[in-house]
C-alpha positions as CSV (number, residue, x, y, z in Angstrom):
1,X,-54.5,17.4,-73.6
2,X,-52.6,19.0,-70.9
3,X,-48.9,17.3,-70.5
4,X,-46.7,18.2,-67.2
5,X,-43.3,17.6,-67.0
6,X,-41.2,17.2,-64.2
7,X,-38.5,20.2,-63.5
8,X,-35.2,18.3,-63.6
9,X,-33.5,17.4,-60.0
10,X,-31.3,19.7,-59.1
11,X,-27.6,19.3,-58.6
12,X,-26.8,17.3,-54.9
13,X,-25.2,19.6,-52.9
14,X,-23.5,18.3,-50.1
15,X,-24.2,20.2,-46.6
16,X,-21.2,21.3,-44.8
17,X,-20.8,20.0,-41.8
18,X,-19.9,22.3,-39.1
19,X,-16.3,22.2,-37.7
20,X,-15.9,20.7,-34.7
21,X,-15.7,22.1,-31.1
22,X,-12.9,21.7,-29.1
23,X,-13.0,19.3,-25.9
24,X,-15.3,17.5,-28.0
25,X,-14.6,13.7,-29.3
26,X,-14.7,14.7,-32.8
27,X,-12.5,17.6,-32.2
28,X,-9.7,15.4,-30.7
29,X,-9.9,12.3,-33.1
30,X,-9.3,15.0,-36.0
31,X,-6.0,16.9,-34.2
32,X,-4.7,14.0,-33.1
33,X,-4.8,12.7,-36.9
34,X,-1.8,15.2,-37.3
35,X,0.0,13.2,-34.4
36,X,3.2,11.3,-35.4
37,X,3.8,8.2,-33.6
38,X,6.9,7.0,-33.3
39,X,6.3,4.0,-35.8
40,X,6.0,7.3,-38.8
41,X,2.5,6.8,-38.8
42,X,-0.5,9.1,-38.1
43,X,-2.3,8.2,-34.5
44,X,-5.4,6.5,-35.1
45,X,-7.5,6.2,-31.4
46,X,-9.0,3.0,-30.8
47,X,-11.9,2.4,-29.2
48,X,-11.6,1.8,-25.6
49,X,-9.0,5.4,-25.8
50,X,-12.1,7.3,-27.6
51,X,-14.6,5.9,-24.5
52,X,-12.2,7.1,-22.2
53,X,-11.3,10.9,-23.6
54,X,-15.4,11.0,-24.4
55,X,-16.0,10.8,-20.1
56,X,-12.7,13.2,-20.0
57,X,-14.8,15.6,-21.9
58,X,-18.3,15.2,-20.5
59,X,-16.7,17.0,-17.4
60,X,-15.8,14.4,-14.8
61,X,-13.0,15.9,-11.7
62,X,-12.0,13.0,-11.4
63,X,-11.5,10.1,-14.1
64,X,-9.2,6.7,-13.6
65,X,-8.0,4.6,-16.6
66,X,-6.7,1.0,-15.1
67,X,-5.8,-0.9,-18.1
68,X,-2.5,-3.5,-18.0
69,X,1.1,-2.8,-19.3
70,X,1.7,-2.3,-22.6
71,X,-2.0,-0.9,-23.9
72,X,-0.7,2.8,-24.6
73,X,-1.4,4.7,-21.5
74,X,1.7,6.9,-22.0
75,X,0.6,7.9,-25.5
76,X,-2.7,8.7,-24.6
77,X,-1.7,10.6,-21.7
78,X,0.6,12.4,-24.0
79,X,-2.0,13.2,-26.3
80,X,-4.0,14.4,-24.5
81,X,-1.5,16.9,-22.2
82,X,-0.9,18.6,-25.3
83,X,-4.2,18.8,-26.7
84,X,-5.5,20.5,-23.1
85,X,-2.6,22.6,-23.0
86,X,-3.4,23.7,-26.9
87,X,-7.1,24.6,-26.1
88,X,-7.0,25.9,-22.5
89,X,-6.1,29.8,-21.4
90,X,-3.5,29.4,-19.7
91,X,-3.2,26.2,-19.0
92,X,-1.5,24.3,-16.2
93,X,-0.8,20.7,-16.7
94,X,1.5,19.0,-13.8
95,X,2.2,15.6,-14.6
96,X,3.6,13.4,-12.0
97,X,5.5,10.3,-12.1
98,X,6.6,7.7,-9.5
99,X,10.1,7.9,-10.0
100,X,13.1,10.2,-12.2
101,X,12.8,7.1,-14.9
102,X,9.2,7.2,-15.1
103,X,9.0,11.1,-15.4
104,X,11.6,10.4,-18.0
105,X,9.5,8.6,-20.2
106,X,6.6,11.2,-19.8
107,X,8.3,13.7,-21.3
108,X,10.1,11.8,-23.7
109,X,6.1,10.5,-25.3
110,X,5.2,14.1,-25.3
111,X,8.8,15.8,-26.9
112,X,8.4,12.9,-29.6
113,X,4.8,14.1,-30.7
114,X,6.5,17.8,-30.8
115,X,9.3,16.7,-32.5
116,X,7.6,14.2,-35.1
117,X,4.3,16.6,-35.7
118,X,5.0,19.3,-38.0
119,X,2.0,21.4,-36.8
120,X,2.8,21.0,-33.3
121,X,6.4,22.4,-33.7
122,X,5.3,24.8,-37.1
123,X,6.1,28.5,-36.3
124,X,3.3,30.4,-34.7
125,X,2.4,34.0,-34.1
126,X,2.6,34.1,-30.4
127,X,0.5,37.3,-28.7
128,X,2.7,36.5,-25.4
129,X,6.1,37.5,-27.0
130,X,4.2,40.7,-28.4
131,X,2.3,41.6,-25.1
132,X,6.2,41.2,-23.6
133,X,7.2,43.6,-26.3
134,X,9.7,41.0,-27.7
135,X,10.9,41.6,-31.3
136,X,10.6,38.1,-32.6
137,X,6.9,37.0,-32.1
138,X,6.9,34.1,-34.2
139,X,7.6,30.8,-31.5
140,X,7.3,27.1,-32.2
141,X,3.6,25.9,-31.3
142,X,5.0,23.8,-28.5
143,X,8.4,24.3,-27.5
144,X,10.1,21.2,-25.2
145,X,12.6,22.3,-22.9
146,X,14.2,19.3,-22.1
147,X,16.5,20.1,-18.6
148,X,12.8,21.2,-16.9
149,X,11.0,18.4,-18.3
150,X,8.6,21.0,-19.6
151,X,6.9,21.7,-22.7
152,X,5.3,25.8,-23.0
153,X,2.8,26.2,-25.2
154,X,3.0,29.8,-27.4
155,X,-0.3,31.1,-25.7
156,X,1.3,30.7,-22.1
157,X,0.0,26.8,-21.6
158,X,2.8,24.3,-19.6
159,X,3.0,20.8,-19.0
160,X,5.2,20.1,-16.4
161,X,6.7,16.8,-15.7
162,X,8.5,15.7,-12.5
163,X,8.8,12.9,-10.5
164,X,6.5,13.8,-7.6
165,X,5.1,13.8,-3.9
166,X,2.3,15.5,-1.7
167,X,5.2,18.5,-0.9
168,X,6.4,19.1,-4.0
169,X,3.2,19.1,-5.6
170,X,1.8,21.3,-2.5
171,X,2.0,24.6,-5.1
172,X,0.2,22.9,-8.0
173,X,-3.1,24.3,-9.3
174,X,-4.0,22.7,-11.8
175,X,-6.6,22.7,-15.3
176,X,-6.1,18.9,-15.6
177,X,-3.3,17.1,-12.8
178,X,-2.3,13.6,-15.1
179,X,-1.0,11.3,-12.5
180,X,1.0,8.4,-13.7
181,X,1.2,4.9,-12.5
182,X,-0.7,5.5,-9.3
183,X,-0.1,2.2,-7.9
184,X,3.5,2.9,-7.5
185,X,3.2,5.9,-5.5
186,X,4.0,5.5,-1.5
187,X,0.1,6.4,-1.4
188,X,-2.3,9.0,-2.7
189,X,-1.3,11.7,-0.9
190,X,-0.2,13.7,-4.2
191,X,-3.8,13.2,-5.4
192,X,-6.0,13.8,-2.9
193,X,-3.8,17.3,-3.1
194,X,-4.6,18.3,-6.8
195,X,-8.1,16.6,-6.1
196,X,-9.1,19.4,-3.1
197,X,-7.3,21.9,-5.5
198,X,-9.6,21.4,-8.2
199,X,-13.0,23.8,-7.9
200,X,-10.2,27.0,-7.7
201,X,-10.1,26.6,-11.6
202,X,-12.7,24.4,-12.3
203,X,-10.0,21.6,-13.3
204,X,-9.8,17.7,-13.6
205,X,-7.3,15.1,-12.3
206,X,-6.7,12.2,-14.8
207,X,-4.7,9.2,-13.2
208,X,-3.9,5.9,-15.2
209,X,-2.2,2.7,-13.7
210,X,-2.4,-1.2,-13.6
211,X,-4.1,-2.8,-10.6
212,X,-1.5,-2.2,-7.2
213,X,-1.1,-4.3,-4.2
214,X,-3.7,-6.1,-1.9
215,X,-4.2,-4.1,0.7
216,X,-2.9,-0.8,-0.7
217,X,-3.6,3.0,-0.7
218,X,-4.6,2.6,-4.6
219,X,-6.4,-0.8,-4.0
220,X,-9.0,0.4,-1.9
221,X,-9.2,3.6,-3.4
222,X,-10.2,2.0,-6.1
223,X,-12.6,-0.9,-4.5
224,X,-14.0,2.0,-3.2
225,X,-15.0,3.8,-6.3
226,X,-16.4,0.9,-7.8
227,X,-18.5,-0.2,-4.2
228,X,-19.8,4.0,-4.4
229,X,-20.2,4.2,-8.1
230,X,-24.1,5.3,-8.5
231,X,-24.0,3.6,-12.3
232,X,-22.0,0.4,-13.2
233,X,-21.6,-1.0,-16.6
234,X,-19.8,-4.2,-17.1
235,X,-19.2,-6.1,-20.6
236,X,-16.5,-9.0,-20.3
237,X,-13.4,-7.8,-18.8
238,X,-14.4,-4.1,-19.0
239,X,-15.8,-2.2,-16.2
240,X,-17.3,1.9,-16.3
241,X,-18.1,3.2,-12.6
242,X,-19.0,6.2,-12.5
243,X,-20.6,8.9,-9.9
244,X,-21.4,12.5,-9.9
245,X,-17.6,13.9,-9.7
246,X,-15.6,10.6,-10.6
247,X,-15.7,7.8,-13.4
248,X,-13.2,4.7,-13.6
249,X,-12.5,2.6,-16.8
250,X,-10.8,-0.5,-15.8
251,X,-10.0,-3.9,-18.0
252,X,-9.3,-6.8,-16.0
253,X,-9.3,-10.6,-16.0
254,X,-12.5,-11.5,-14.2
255,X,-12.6,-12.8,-11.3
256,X,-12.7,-16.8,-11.4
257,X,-12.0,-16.8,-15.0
258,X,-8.7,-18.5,-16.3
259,X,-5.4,-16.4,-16.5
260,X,-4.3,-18.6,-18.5
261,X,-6.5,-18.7,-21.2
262,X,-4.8,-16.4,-23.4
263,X,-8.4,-15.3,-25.1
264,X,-9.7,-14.4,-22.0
265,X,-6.5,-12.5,-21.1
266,X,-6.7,-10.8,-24.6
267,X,-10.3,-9.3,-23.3
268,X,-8.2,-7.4,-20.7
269,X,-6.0,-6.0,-23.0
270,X,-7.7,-3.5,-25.7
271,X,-4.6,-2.4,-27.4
272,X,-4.8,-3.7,-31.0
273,X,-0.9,-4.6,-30.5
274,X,-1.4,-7.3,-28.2
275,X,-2.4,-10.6,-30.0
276,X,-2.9,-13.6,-28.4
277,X,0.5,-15.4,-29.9
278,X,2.3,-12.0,-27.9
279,X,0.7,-12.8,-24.6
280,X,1.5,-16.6,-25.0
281,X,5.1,-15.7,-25.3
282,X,5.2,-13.5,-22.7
283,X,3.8,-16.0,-20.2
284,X,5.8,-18.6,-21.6
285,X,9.2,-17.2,-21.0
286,X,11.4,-18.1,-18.3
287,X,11.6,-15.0,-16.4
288,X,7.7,-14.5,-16.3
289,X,6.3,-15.1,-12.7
290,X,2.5,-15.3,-11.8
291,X,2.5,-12.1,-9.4
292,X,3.4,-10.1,-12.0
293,X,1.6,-11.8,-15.3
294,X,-1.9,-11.3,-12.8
295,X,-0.7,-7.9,-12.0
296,X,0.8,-6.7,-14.9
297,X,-1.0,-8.5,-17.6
298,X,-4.2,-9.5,-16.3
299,X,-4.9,-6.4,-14.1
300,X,-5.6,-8.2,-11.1
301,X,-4.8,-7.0,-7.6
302,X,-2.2,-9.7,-6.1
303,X,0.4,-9.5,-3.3
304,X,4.2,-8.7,-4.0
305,X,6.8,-11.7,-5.3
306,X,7.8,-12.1,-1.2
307,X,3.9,-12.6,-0.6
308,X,3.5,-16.1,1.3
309,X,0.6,-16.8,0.2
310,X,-1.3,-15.4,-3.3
311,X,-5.0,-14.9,-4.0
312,X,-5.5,-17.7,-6.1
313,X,-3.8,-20.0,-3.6
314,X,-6.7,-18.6,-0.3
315,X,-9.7,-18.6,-3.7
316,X,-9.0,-22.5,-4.0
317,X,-9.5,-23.0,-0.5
318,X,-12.5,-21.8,0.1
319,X,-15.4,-23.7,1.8
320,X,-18.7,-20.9,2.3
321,X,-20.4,-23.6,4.2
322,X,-17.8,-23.3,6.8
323,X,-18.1,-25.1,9.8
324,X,-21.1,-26.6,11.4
325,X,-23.7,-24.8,14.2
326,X,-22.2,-26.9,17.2
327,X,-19.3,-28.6,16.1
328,X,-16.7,-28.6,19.4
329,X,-13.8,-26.2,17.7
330,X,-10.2,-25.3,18.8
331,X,-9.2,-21.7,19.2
332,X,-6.2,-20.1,18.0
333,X,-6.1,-17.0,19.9
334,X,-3.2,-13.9,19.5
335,X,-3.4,-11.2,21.4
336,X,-2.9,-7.1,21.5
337,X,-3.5,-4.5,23.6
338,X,-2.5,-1.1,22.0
339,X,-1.2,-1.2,18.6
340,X,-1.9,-5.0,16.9
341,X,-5.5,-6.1,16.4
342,X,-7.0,-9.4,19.1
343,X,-7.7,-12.0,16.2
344,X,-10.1,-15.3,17.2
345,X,-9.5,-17.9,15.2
346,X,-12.6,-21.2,15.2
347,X,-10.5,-24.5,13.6
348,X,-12.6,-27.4,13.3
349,X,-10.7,-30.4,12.8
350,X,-12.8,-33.1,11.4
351,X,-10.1,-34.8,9.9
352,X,-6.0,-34.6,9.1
353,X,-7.6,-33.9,5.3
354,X,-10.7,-31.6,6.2
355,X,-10.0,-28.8,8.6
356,X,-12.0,-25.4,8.6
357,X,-11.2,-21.9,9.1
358,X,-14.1,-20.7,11.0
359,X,-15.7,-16.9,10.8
360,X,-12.9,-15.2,13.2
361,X,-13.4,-12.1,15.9
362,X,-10.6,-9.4,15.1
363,X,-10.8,-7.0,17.6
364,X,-9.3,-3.0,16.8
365,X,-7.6,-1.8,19.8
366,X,-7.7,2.2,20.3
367,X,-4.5,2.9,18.9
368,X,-4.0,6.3,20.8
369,X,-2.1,4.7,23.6
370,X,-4.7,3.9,25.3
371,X,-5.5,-0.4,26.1
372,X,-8.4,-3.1,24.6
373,X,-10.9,-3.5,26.9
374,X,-10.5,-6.9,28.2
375,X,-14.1,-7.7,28.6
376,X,-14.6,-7.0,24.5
377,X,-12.1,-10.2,24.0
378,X,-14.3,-11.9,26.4
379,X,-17.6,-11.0,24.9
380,X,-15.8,-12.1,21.4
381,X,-14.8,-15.5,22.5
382,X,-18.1,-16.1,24.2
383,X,-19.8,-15.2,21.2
384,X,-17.9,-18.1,19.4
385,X,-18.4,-20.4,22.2
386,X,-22.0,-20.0,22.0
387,X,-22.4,-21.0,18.1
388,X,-19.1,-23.8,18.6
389,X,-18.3,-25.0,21.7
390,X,-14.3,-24.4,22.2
391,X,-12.6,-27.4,23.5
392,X,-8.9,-26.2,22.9
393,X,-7.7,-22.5,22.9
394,X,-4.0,-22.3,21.6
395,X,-2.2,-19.0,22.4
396,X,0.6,-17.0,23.8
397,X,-0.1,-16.3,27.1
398,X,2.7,-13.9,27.9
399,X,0.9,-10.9,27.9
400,X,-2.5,-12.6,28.7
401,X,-2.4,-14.6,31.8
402,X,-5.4,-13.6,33.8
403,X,-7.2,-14.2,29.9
404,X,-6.3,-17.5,29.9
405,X,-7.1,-18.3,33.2
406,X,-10.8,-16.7,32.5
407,X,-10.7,-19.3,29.3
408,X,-10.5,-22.2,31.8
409,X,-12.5,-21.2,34.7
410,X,-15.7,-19.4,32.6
411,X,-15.1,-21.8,28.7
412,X,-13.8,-24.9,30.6
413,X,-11.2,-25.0,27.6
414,X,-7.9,-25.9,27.9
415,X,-5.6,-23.7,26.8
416,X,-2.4,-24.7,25.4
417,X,0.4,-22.1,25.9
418,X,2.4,-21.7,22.1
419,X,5.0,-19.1,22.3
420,X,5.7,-16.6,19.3
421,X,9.0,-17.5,18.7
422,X,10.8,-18.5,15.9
423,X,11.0,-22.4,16.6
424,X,7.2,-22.2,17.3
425,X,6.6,-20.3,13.6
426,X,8.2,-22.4,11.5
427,X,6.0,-25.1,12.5
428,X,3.1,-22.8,12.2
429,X,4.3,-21.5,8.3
430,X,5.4,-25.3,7.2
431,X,2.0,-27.4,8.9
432,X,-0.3,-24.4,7.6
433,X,1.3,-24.1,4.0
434,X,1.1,-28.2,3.8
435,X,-2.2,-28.0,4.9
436,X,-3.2,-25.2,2.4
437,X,-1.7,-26.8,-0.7
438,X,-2.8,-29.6,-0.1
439,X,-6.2,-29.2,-0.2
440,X,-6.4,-30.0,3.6
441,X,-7.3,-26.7,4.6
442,X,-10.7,-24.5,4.3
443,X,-12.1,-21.4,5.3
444,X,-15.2,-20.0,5.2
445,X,-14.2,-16.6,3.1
446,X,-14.0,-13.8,6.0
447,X,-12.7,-10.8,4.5
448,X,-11.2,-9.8,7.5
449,X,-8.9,-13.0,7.9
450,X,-8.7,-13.1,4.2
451,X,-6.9,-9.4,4.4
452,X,-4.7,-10.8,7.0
453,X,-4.0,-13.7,5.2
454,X,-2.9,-12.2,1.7
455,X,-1.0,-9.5,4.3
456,X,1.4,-11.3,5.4
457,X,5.2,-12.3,3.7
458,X,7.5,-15.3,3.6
459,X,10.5,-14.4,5.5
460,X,13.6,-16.6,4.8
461,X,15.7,-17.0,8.9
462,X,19.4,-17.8,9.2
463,X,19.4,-21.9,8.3
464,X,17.1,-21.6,5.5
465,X,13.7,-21.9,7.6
466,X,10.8,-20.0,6.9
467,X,7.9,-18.0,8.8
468,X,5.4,-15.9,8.4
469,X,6.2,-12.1,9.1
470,X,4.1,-8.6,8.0
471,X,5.7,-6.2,5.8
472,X,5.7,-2.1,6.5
473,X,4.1,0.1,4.8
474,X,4.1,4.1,4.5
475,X,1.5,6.0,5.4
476,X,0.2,9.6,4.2
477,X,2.3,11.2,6.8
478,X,5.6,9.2,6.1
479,X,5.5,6.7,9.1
480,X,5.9,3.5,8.8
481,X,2.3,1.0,9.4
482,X,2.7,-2.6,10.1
483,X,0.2,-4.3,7.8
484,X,-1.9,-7.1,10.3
485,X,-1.3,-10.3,10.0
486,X,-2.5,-11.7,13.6
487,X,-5.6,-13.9,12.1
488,X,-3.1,-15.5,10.2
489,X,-0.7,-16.3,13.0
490,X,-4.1,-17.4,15.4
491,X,-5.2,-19.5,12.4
492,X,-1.8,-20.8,12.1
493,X,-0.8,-21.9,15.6
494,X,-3.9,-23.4,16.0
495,X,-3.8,-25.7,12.9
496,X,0.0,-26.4,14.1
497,X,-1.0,-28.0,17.6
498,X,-4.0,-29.7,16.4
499,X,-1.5,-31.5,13.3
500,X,1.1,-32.5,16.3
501,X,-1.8,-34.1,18.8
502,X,-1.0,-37.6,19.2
503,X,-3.6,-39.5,17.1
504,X,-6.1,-41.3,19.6
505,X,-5.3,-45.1,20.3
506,X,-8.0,-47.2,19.0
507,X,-10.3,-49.3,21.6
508,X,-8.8,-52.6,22.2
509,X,-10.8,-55.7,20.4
510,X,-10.9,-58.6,22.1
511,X,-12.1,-62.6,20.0
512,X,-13.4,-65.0,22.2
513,X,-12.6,-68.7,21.3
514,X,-16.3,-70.3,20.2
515,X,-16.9,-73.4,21.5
């Protein structure tokens, strides 16, 4: 009889795993593990800042983090300035802020890592001070000088941090430019700078902010990143676009859903920190207004606290059906020959409590000194005519005489002469803001008189009465660009003539005696 046995297993030994490469996401979880934060414990990334730093490294120029107040943007940004300027020859790492205060800040995040991190302030051997010849060649890892705002790195790496414009940034050429708080700079002159500065050293800008203003620089920027993006992933309030050179991560209340649901609110801000009993008290409390909790909190784009009237406000109003094929329509009409936009306005009035903002013509005039081509306001109007026959065109005729009298000889309209001035627009702001609250008012959704719409600010007049009015903006160059608000003020004197028509007196009714 032939017995086997079985060799005894041998001993489990555990395979090493190989150390981690640098600019990869295991690589940064593990240094930043050393981090201190400024609670005295260890920084633990959470999810949303691991997706994030994981796009960072695949390679993207350029990559946008849009996440609300309060979610650890600084800290992360800190992080991960010191973590490039650790593991990059030579690297250069400008870091601009909107203001002094907000540069402040900056370098206070990344002086308390330094300062709270043993290893990032430990003694080093540095081969600079040697190549230089110096006698002491043992430096701090980091070292923070404080009156530049700068932090050096032993092997020749910098992070500077200032508060920052297209000029001064002009020199910059940078392995990763961090741009703080984009929203709050004049415009995005600073990064499209560092952007066409990047292929020199095969570098990356990395911008984070909250959602800006309707209408700005930033805003359509970023509408335009998501509208290009070749691959979109959306899961509740996140959103990842991404393209060949550019990816955006962005958190945000959805559209339609309710702000103030503090759940859904929660879903827009990842930060473990914020609960839902946090945001409840910070809506609650007295000083909270909605422009900045939809801003700030929910990440949505919104107009500034002098905005007259806010997105939600124009969303409840809206009517897609807009007005019938061949319902007789009054016009409001405002028009501009070289610098202001012509804006159309259609107004059906069915009733005092159902009026409709029709689809509008807004006409671009050269703006190069140069006039509109009258006969392109003409083809406009008679393009509205056709589809709604106007019975009433309401307008300033100051500047438009030989217009109006082509309205009544070639539209048969009559034209009802409303001058601009500021008797004539207080009626316009109080009968359209009645109107819109409401629930009187409708409008079929144009984007275009939907822009000039949320455009346009509240201005308080000597008296205490209020009109409409556009506010200034600056553009790349440093001029100042009146934001349009002429659909609004068409829309608006239009719906103001119509409300102050006498109603129609009824047909008499006469009762003969029966015999």
């Amino acid at each position: 009889m032939t017995i086997t046995t079985s060799a005894p297993p041998a001993a489990h030994v555990p395979r090493k795993r190989a150390p981690a490469k640098p600019f990869t996401l295991r690589h940064f979880r593990a240094w930043t593990s050393d981090l201190i934060l400024d609670t005295g414990s260890s920084w633990k990334l959470e999810a949303f800042q691991e997706a994030f730093v994981e796009d960072l490294f695949a390679g993207y120029r350029e990559c946008w983090l849009v996440v609300p107040e309060g979610n650890g943007k600084t800290t992360l940004v800190a992080g991960i300035a010191l973590y490039h300027a650790e593991f990059t020859t030579a690297a250069a790492v400008p870091v601009a802020a909107s203001s002094r205060d907000q540069a402040e800040i900056l370098y206070r995040q990344g002086e308390g890592f330094v300062i709270r991190s043993p290893r990032l302030h430990e003694p080093v051997h540095s081969a600079v001070a040697a190549a230089r010849g110096k006698r002491k060649t043992e430096v701090p890892r980091f070292q923070c000088l404080e009156g530049y705002r700068r932090i050096n790195h032993h092997a020749g790496g910098r992070i500077q941090v200032f508060a920052a414009d297209e000029n001064t940034g002009d020199g910059v050429i940078p392995t990763l430019g961090i741009i703080d708080e984009l929203h709050r700079h004049k415009n995005l002159g600073l990064y499209r700078t560092w952007v066409g500065k990047l292929e020199k050293r095969g570098g990356q800008v990395l911008t984070i902010s909250t959602a800006g203003e309707f209408g700005s620089d930033f805003e359509l920027t970023r509408k335009k990143i998501r509208t290009t993006a070749s691959l979109i992933t959306r899961k509740g309030a996140f959103t990842r676009a991404a393209s060949e050179r550019i990816v955006m991560h962005e958190f945000a209340v959805p559209d339609g859903a309710d702000v103030t649901d503090m759940r859904v609110v929660k879903q827009a801000n990842p930060f473990s920190r914020i609960t839902v009993p946090g945001l409840k008290a910070k809506f609650t409390t007295p000083t909270m207004t909605m422009p900045h909790w939809l801003r700030l909190t929910c990440n949505r784009t919104t107009r500034s606290e002098f905005s007259a009237i806010q997105e939600v406000e124009w969303a409840a109003a809206l009517e897609p059906a807009g007005i019938p094929v061949g319902e007789p329509i009054w016009l409001g009409l405002d028009v501009a020959w070289k610098w202001d936009t012509t804006a159309a306005v259609p107004l059906w009035w069915e009733s005092p409590e159902h009026r409709v903002l029709g689809i509008p013509e807004i006409l671009v005039p050269p703006r190069d000194g140069t006039s509109l081509d009258p006969h392109l306001v003409e083809d406009a109007l008679l393009r509205i005519h056709m589809r709604n026959p106007v019975h009433t065109v309401v307008m300033d005729i100051s500047r438009a005489e030989q217009l109006a009298t082509w309205i009544s000889e070639q539209l048969g309209a009559t034209v009802i002469e409303r001058p601009t001035s500021n008797t004539f627009a207080v009626q316009d702001y109080d009968r359209f803001m009645e109107a819109l609250r409401q629930g009187w008012l409708k409008h079929a959704g144009d984007a275009g008189l939907t822009t000039h719409v949320l455009n346009a600010i509240a201005v308080q007049l000597p008296g205490g009465d209020t009109r409409f009015d556009r506010p200034s903006r600056t553009r790349e160059g440093g001029d100042q660009e009146r934001r349009v608000i002429d659909g609004l003020t068409a829309a608006a004197a239009a719906n103001a003539q119509a409300a102050a028509q006498p109603e129609p007196e009824p047909e008499p009714v006469y009762f003969y005696p029966t015999s």
